[in-house]
DRENTIVO-213315 format. One record per residue: residue in three letters; residue number from 1; z, x, y of N, C-alpha, C in turn. Coordinates in steps of 0.001 Angstrom, whole numbers. Layout:
<seses>
SESE   aa    i      nc3      nc1      nc2     cac3     cac1     cac2      cc3      cc1      cc2
SESE  Ala  NUM        Z        X        Y        Z        X        Y        Z        X        Y
...
</seses>
This chain:
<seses>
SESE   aa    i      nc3      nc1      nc2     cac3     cac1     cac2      cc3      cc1      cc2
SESE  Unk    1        0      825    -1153        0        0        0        0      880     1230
SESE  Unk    2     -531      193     2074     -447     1662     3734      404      548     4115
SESE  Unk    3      834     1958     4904     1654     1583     6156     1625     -204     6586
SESE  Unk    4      586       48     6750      599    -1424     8028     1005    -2427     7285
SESE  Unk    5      276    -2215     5916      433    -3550     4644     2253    -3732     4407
SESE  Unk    6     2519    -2503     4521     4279    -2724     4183     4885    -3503     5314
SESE  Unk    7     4671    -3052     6412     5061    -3810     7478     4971    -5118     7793
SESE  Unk    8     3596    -5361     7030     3504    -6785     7254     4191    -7480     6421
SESE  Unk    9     4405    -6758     4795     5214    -7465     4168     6583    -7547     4725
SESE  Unk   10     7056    -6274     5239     8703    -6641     6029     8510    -7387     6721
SESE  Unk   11     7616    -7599     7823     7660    -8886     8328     8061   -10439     7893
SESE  Unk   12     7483   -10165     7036     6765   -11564     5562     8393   -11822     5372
SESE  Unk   13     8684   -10838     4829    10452   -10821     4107    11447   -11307     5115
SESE  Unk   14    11251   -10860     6762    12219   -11187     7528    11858   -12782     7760
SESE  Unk   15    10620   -12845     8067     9950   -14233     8698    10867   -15604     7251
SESE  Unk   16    10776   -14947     6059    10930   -15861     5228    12610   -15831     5174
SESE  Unk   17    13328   -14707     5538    14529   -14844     5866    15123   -15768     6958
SESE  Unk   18    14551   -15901     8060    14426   -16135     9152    14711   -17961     8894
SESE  Unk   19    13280   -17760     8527    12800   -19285     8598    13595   -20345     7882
SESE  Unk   20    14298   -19974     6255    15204   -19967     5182    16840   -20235     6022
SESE  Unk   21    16947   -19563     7563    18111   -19915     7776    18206   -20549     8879
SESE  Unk   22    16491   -21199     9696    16673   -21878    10160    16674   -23946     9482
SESE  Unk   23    16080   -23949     8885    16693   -25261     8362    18433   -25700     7920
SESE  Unk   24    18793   -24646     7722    20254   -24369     7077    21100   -24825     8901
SESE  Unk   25    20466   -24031    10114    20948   -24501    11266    20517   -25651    11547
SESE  Unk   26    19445   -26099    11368    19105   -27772    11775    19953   -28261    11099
SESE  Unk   27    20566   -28327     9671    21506   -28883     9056    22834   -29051     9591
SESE  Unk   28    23105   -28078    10037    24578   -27990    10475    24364   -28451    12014
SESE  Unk   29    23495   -28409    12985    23561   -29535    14458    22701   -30666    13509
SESE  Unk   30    22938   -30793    12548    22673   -32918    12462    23785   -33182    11972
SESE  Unk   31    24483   -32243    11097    26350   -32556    10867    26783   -32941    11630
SESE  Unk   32    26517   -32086    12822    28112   -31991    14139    27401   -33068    14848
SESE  Unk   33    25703   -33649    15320    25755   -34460    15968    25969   -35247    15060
SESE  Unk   34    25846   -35953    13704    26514   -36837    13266    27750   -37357    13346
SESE  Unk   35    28470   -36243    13402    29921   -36251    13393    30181   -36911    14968
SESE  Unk   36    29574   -36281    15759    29738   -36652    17196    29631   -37830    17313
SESE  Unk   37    28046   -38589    16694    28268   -39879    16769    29166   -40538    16227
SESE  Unk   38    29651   -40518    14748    30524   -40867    14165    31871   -41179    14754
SESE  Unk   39    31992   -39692    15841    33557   -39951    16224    33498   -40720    17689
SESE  Unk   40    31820   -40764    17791    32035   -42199    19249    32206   -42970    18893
SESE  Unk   41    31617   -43650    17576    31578   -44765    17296    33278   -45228    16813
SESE  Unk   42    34113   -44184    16174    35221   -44428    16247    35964   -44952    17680
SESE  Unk   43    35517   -43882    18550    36217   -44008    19908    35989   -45591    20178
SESE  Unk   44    34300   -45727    19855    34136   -47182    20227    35108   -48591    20361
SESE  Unk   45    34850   -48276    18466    35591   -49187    17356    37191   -49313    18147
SESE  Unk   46    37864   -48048    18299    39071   -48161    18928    39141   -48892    20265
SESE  Unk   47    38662   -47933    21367    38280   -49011    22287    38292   -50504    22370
SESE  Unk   48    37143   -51090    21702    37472   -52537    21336    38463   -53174    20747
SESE  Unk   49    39230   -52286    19677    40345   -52294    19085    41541   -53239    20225
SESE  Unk   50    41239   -51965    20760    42574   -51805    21652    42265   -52946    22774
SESE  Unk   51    41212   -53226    23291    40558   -54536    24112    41155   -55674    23403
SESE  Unk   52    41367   -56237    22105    40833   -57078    21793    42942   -57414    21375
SESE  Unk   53    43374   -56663    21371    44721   -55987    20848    45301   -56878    22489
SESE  Unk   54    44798   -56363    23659    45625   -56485    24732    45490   -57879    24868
SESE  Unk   55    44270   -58434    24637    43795   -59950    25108    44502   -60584    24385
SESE  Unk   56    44970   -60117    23016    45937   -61040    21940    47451   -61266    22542
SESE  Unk   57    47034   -59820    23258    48769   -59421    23781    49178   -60635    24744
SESE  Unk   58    48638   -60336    25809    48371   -61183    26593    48232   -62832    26778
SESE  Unk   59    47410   -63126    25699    47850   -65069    25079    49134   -64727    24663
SESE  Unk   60    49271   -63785    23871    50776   -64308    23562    51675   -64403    24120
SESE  Unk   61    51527   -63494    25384    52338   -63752    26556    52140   -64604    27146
SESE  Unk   62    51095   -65035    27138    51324   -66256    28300    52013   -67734    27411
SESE  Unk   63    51408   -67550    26108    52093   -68520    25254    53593   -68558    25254
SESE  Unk   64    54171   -67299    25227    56224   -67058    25001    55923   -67883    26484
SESE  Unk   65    55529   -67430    27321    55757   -67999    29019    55640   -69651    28733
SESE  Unk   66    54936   -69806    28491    54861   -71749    28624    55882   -72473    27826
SESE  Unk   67    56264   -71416    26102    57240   -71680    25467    58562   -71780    25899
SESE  Unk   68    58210   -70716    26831    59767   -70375    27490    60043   -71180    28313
SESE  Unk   69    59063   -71873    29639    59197   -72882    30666    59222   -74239    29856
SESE  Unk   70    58956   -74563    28395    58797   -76039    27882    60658   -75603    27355
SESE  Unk   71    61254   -74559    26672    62155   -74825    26183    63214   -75104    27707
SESE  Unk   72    62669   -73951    28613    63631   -74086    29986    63798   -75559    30234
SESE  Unk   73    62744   -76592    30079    62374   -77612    30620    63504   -78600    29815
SESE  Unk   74    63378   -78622    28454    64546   -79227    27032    65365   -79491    27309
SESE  Unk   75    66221   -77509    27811    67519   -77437    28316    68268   -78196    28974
SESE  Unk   76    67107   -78117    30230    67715   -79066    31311    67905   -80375    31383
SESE  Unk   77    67154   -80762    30549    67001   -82530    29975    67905   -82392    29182
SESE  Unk   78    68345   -81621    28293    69819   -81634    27324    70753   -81700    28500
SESE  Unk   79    70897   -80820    29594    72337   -80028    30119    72246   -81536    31133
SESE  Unk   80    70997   -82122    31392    71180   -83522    32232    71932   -84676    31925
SESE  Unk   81    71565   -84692    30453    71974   -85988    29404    73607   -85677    29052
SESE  Unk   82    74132   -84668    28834    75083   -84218    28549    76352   -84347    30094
SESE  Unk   83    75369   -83903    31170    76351   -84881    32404    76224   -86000    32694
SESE  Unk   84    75584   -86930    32266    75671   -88195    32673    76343   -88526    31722
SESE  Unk   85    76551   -87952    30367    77308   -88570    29082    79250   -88372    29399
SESE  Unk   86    79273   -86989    30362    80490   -86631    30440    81184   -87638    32036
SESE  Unk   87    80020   -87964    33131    80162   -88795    33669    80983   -90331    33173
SESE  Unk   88    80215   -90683    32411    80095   -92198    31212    81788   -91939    31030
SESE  Unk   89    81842   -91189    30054    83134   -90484    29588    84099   -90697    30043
SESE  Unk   90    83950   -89731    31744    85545   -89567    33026    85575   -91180    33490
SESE  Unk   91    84576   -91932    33642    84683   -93270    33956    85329   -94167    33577
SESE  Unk   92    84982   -93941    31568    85587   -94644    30462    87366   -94005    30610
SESE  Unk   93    87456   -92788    30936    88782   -92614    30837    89495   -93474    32475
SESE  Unk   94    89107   -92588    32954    89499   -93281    34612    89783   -95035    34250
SESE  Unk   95    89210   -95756    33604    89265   -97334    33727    90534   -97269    32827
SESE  Unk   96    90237   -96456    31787    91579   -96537    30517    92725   -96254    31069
SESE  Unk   97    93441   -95087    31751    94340   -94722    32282    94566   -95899    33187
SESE  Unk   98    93715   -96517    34219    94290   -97261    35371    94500   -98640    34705
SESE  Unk   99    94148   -98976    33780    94593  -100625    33000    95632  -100313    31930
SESE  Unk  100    95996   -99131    31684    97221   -98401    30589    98286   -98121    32125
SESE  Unk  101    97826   -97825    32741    98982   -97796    34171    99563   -99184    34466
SESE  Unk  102    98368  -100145    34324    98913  -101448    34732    99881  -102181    33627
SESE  Unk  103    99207  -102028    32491    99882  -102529    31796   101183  -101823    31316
SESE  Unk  104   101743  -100350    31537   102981   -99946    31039   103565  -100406    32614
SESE  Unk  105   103035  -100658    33732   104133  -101495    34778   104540  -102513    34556
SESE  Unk  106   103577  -103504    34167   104091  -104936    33680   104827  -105029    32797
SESE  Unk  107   104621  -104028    31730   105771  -103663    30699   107172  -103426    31183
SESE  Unk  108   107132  -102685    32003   108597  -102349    33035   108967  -103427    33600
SESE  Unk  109   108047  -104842    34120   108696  -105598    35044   109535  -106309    34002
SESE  Unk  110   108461  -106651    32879   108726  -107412    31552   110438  -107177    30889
SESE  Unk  111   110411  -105817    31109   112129  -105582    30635   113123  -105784    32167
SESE  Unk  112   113091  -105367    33117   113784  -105376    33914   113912  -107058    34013
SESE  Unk  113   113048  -107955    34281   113508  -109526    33934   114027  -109932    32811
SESE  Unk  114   114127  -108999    31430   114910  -109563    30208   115971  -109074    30697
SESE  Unk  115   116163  -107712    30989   118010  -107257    31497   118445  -107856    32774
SESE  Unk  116   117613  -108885    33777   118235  -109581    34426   118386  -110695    33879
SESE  Unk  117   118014  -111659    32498   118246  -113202    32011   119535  -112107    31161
SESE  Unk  118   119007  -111396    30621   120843  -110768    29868   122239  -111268    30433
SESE  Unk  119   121948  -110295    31872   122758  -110303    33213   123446  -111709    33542
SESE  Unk  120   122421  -112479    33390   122708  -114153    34090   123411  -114640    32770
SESE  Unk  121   123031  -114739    31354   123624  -115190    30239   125275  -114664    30131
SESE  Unk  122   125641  -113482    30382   126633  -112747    30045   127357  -113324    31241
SESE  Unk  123   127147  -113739    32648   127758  -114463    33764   128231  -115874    33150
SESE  Unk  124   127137  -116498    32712   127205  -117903    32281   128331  -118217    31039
SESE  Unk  125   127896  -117136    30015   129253  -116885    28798   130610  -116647    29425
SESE  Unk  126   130847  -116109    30530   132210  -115751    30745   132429  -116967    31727
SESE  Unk  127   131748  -117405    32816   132308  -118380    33075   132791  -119817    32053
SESE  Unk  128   131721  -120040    31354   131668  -121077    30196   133448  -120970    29568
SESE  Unk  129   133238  -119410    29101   134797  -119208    28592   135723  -119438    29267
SESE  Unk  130   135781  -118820    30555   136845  -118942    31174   137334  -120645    31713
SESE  Unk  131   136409  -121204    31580   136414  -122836    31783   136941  -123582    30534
SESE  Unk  132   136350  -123494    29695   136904  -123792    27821   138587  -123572    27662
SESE  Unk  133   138601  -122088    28256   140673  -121755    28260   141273  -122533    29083
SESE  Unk  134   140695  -123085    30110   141304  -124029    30932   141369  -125467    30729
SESE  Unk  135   140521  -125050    30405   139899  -126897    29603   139856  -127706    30350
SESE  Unk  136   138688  -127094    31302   138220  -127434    32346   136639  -127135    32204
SESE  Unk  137   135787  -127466    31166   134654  -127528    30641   133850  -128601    31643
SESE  Unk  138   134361  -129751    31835   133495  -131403    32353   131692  -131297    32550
SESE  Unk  139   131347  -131608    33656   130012  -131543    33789   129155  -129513    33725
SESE  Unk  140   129292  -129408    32504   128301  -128178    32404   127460  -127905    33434
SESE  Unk  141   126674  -128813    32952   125241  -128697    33804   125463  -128429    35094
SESE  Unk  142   125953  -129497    36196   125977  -129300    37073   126892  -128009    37960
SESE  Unk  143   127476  -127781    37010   128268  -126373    37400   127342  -125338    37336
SESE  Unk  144   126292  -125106    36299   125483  -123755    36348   124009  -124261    36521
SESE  Unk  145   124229  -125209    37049   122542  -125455    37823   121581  -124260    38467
SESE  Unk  146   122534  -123615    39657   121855  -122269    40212   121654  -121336    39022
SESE  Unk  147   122167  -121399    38456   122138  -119624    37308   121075  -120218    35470
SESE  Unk  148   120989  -122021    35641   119572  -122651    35055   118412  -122611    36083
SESE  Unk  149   118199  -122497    36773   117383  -122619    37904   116306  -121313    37534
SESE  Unk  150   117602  -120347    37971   117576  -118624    38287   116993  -118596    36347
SESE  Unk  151   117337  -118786    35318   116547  -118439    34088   115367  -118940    34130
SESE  Unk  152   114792  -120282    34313   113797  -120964    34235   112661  -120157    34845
SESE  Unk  153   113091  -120056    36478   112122  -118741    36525   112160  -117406    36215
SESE  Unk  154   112728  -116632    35828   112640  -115671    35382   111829  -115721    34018
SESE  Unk  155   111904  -116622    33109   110886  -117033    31793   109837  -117184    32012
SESE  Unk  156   109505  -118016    33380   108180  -118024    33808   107269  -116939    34583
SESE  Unk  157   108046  -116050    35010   107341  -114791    35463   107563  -113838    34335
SESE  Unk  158   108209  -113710    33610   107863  -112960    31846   106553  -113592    31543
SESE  Unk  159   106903  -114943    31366   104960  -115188    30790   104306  -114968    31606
SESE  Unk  160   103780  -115243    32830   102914  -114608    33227   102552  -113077    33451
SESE  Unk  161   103896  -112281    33026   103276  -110957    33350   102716  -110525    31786
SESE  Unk  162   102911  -111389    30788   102544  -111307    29382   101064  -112004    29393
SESE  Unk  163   101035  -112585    30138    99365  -112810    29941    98649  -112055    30927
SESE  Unk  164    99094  -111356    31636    98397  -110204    32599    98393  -109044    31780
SESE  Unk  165    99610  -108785    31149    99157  -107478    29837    97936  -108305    28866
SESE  Unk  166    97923  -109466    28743    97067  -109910    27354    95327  -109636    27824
SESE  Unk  167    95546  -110102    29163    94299  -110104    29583    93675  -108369    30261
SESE  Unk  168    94154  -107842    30502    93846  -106578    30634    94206  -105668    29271
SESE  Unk  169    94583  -106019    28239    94480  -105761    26652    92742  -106161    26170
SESE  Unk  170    92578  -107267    26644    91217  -108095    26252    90218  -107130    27267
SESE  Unk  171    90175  -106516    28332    89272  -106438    29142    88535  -104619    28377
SESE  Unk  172    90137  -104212    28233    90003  -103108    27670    88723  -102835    26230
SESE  Unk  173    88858  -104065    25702    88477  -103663    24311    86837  -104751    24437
SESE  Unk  174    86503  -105010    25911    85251  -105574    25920    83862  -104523    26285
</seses>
């Protein structure tokens, strides 16, 4: 072989070296731009991810919010109903106490007029007696007329303060 022929074959040898390691580089930039695309399309995918993530976020917030203003709303219709019920209540007591006031007074008048007919009986017994030892009994009646008088009414303002307890007993339980 001459000279030149060798050369051309080294040529030949490098060119085919050459050429042999350029496809091997086209290979490896269609990797990395693959990869590149690949990892936009991730970025993408995330991106929207994360878009689609906030908008969920977001109804749901506004949903707890309306939840929260409908339960706020409940409350107050509970905490409303619950004072007009405790209203109802102090009213129902207030009427109870002031007709339990009336009636433990009338109760009081009710005894203080039995320990005054006591009073008048225990007058009437000792005079009675002391008249009997003398034997000087004659017209009863007309001797304790004032102190029959004085019982008659006193019996009659007992009943009526007994039908003022009866009737505020009745009012109570209507």
């Amino acid at each position: 072989m001459t000279e030149h022929q060798e050369k051309h074959e080294e040529k030949k040898e490098e060119t085919k070296g050459t050429d042999s390691e350029k496809p091997s580089e086209a290979k490896e930039t269609t990797k990395t731009e693959y990869l590149n695309k690949e990892s936009k399309k991730g970025s993408t995918q995330k991106s929207e991810t994360a878009k689609k993530n906030a908008t969920e976020s977001e109804k749901v917030k506004t949903e707890a919010k309306h939840e929260d203003e409908s339960l706020g709303d409940k409350l107050a219709s509970i905490a409303q109903k619950a004072l007009e019920a405790m209203k109802f209540g102090a009213e129902k007591v207030s009427e109870f106490a002031t007709e339990t006031t009336q009636i433990a007074k009338l109760k009081i008048d009710v005894s203080n007029l039995n320990a005054e007919i006591k009073r008048i009986h225990r007058v009437i017994g000792e005079k009675l007696w002391q008249k009997y030892k003398a034997k000087k009994l004659g017209n009863v009646e007309g001797e304790f007329s004032e102190e029959f008088k004085t019982l008659v009414g006193l019996e009659k303002k007992i009943k009526a303060k007994e039908r003022e307890i009866e009737a505020i007993s009745k009012s109570e339980h209507s």
